[in-house]
Each structure stands twice: as C-alpha cells, then as structure tokens.
ROKOL-840443 format. One line per field, with one value per residue (C-alpha): chain; residue number from 1; x, y, z. Coordinates in Angstrom, 1 decimal. Layout:
<nodes>
chain: A	...;
resi: NUM	...;
x: X	...;
y: Y	...;
z: Z	...;
</nodes>
This chain:
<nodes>
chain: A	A	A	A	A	A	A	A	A	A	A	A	A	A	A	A	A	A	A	A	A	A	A	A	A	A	A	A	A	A	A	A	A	A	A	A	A	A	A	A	A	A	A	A	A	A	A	A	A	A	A	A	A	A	A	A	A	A	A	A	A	A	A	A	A	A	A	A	A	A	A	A	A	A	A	A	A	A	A	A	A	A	A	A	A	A	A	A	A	A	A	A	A	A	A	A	A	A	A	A	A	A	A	A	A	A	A	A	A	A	A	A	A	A	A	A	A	A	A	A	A	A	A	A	A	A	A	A	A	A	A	A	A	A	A	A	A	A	A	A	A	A	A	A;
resi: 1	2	3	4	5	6	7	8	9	10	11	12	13	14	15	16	17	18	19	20	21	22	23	24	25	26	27	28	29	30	31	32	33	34	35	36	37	38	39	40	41	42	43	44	45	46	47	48	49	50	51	52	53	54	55	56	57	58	59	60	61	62	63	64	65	66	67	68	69	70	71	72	73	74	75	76	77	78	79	80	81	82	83	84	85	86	87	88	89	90	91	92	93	94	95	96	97	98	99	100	101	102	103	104	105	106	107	108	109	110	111	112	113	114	115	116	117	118	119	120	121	122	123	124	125	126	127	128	129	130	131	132	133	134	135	136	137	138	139	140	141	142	143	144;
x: -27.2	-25.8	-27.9	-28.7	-30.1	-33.3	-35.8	-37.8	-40.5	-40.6	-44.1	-43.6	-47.1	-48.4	-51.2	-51.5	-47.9	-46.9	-45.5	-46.8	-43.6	-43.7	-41.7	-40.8	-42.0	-40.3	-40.5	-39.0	-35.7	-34.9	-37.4	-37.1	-36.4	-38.8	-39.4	-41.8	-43.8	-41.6	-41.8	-40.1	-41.5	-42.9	-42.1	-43.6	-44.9	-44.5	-42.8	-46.3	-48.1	-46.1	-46.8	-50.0	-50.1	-47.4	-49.6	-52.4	-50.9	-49.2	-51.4	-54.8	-54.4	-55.2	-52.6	-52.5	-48.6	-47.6	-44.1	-40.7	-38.7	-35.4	-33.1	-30.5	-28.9	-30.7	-28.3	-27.1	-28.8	-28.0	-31.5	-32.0	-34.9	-37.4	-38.8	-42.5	-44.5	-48.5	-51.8	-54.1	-57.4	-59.0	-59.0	-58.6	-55.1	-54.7	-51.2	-50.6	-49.0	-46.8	-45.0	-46.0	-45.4	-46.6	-47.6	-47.5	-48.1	-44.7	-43.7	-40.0	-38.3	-40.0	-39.4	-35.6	-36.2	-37.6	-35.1	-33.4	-33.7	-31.6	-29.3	-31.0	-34.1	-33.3	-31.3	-34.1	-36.1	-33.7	-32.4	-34.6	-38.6	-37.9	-37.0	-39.6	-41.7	-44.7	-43.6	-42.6	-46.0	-48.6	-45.8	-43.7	-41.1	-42.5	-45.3	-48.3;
y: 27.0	30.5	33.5	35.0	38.0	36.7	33.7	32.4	29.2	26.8	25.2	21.3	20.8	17.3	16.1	12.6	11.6	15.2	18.5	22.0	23.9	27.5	29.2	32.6	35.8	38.0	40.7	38.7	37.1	34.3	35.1	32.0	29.6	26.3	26.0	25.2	27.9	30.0	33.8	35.7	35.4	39.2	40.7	38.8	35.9	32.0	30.2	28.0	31.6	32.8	29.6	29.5	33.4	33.0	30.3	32.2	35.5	33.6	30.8	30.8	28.2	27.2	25.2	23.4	22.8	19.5	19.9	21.6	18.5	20.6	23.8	25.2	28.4	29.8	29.4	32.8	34.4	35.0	33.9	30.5	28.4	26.6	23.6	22.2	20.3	21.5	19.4	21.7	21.8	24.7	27.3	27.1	27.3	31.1	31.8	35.5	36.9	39.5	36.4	33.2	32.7	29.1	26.6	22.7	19.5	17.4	14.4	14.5	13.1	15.4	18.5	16.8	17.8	21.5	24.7	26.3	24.9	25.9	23.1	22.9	22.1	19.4	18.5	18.2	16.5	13.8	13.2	15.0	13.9	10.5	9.8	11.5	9.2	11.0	10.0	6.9	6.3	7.4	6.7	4.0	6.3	6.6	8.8	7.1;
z: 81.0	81.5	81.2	77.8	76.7	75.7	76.3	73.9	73.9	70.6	70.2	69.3	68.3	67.7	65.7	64.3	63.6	62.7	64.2	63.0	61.1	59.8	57.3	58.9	57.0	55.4	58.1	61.7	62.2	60.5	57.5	55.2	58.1	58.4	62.3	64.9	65.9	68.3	70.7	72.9	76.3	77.6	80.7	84.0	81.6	82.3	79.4	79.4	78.8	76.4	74.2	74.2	73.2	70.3	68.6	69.3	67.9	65.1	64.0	65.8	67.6	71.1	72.6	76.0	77.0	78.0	79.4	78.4	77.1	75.4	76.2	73.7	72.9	69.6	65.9	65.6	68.3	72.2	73.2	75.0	73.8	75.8	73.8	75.1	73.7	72.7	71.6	70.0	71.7	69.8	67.2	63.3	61.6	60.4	60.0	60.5	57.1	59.3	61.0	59.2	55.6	55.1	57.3	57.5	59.4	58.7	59.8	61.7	58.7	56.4	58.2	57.8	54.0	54.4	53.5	54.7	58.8	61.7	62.7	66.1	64.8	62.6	65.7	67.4	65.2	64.4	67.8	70.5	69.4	68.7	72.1	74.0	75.8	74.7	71.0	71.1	73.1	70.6	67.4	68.7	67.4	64.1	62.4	61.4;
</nodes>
C-alpha cells in the first residue's frame, strides 16, 4: 500500500457474538457515521498503542490488541487504516460525548443495517470478519 498522509487504527472489538460500533459526534470527521471505534496514531506511537489509547480516550475501555487482520485506504480520506482486532479486559463503557455520540454492541449483520456507514466498513463486516479465523472459531461464522 503506498504511503498516505495519515494512519489511523480501527478497533474491531469483540464481545459475545458482537462488535462495539460508534456513531461519530457531531464535532470529528465523519460525524453521523456508525463505525468501529477508530484514531489517528500520535507521533512515535505503535498502531497496538494507539488502540488501546483511542478506546481508552473515546469509550473507557481497556483493550488488549490481538492482531491487525485488514489494511485499506480510508472513504473520503487520504489516511490508511489499520484494522486489529481487541477483547476488552477492563474498564466500563463511557462513550466520550466530544467524539462518541451513541454506542452499541451489534452483531455483523446488524451493523449491515446502521446509517449512514462507510462502504469499507460494511465491507468489512460482510466480507472481512466472517472469515477471520478468530470468528469463525468462537462463532462458527455466526453471532451467537
């Protein structure tokens, strides 16, 4: 993938059968947008770092990152995107109301049925998650 001007890290957090998605606020690009939890990586920081401090920062989570398991170039945007999956091991849900304007636990089809979502993401949840090892090893492919 060539060089873009920016990188950024999506959080695919899993939790029995579902994957956390936000609906940006009004405030940060894309404001309106249903996504996983996502951030620009800071200067000198891993992607893995810069995951856990996004959820952190944005949700209250503590993450542990599993492994990167997708690359693309962002919809609209000259950033490229890191996607890694996350198990929450900590913390209590708190969206931050600067960056998060609702938050939910969806199942891959039902994030599918959110609006408005980037084409990437449902993308990635049609085509990408369902055939992660990881996935179809806990799921068999499916939510519970």
């Amino acid at each position: 993938m060539k060089s873009r001007q920016g990188r950024a890290v999506v959080a695919v957090i899993i939790n029995e059968g579902r994957v956390l998605a936000i609906k940006r606020a009004g405030q940060v690009p894309g404001a309106g947008y249903w996504t996983p939890p996502a951030g620009k990586l800071e200067p000198g920081e891993t992607q893995a770092e810069a995951l856990v401090r996004e959820v952190r920062e944005e949700l209250g989570l503590v993450v542990q990152p599993l492994r990167e398991v997708w690359q693309c170039v962002a919809d609209g945007a000259d950033y490229e995107l890191h996607w890694w999956l996350a198990e929450a091991v900590g913390g209590k849900l708190r969206p931050a109301a600067a960056e998060v304007a609702e938050a939910r636990w969806v199942t891959p089809e039902a994030f599918g049925q959110l609006a408005p979502t980037f084409p990437k993401g449902r993308f990635f949840f049609e085509a990408i998650l369902p055939a992660l090892p990881e996935w179809q090893g806990l799921y068999g492919g499916k939510a519970c």
